[in-house]
N, C-alpha and C positions, 0 to 999 in steps of 0.2 A: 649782455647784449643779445638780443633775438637773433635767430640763425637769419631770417628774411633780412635783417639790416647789414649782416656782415657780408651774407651772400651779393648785395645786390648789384644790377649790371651796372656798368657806369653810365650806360647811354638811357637811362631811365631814373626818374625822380626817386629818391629814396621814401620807402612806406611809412607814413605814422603808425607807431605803437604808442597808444597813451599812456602806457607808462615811461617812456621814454621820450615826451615830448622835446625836452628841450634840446636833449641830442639832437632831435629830425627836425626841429627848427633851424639850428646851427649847419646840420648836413644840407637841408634844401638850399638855405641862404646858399651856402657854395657851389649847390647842383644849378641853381637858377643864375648867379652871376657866373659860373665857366660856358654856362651852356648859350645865353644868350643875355649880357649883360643889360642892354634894356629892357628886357623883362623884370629882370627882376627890380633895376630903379620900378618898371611904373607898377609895379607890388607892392613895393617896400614904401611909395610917397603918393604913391595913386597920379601920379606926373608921367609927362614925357621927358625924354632929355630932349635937346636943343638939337645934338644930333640927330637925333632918331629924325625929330621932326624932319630936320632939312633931307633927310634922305628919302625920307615919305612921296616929297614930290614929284605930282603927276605930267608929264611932259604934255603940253599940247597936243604933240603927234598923234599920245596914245590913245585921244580922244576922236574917233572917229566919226562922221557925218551922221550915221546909224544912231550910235552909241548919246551922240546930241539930241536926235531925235526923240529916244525913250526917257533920256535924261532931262524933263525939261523942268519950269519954275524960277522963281527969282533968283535961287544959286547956280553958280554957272556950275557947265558937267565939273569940271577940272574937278575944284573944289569938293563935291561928291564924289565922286572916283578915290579924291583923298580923303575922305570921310571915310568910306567902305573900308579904305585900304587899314587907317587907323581902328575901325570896328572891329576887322578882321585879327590885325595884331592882339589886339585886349582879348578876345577871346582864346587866341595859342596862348595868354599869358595865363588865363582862366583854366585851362584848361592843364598845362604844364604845376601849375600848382592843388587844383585837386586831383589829378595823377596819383599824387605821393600820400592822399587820403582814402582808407578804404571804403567803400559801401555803408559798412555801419554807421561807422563814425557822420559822416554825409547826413546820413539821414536824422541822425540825432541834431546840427545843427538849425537851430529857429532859421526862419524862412529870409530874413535879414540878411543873418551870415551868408545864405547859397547864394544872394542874388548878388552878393561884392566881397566876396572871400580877400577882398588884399587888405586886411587890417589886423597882422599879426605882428 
C-alpha cells in the first residue's frame, strides 16, 4: 500500500493510485457515504434521493421582492432558487469525488469522463 493511502487524513477523500484502483474505489465508496450519504447515492445512480429532494425545498419567505424581480420567466423564483440549490449540490458532489484523483490521472481522462465523472 502507498504511504499517501495509509497516511491519509480522514477528513479528506482518499488519493487514486492506479495501481491500486480498486482499493480507492472501495476506500471512496466509504469516504463518500460516511461523509455525506447523498452524495454519494447521486454518484453511484446519477439520482437524487427522495430525501434529499424534499429537504432541497425553498421556502417562499426565502424568496424576496428583489430576488423575484431578477428571477423572472415562465418558472417561478421558488422553483429556480431550487434549481441553483440542486446545481450547487452536483457540483460539491463533483467536486468531492475528483478530490480523490490526481492532476495527471484528470488530465489523461477523454473529455466525456471530466464533464460527468459519476460512472464508476
Amino acid at each position: 500500500m502507498a504511504i499517501a493511502n495509509s497516511l491519509e487524513a480522514v477528513n479528506h477523500a482518499p488519493i487514486l493510485v492506479p495501481s491500486e484502483y480498486t482499493s480507492w474505489a472501495d476506500r471512496i465508496k466509504y469516504y463518500l457515504e460516511g461523509h455525506d450519504s447523498d452524495i454519494y447515492t447521486f454518484i453511484s445512480t446519477g439520482k437524487h434521493t427522495l430525501e434529499f429532494l424534499k429537504d432541497i425545498r425553498v421556502p417562499e419567505a426565502d424568496v424576496s421582492p428583489e430576488t423575484s424581480k431578477v428571477i423572472s420567466g415562465s418558472v417561478s423564483s421558488t422553483a429556480q432558487l431550487r434549481d441553483r440549490k440542486i446545481k450547487k449540490f452536483e457540483a460539491k458532489a463533483m467536486q468531492e469525488l475528483l478530490s480523490g484523483i490526481p492532476h495527471d490521472i484528470y488530465e489523461k481522462l477523454p473529455d466525456e469522463d471530466k464533464s460527468s465523472p459519476f460512472n464508476f
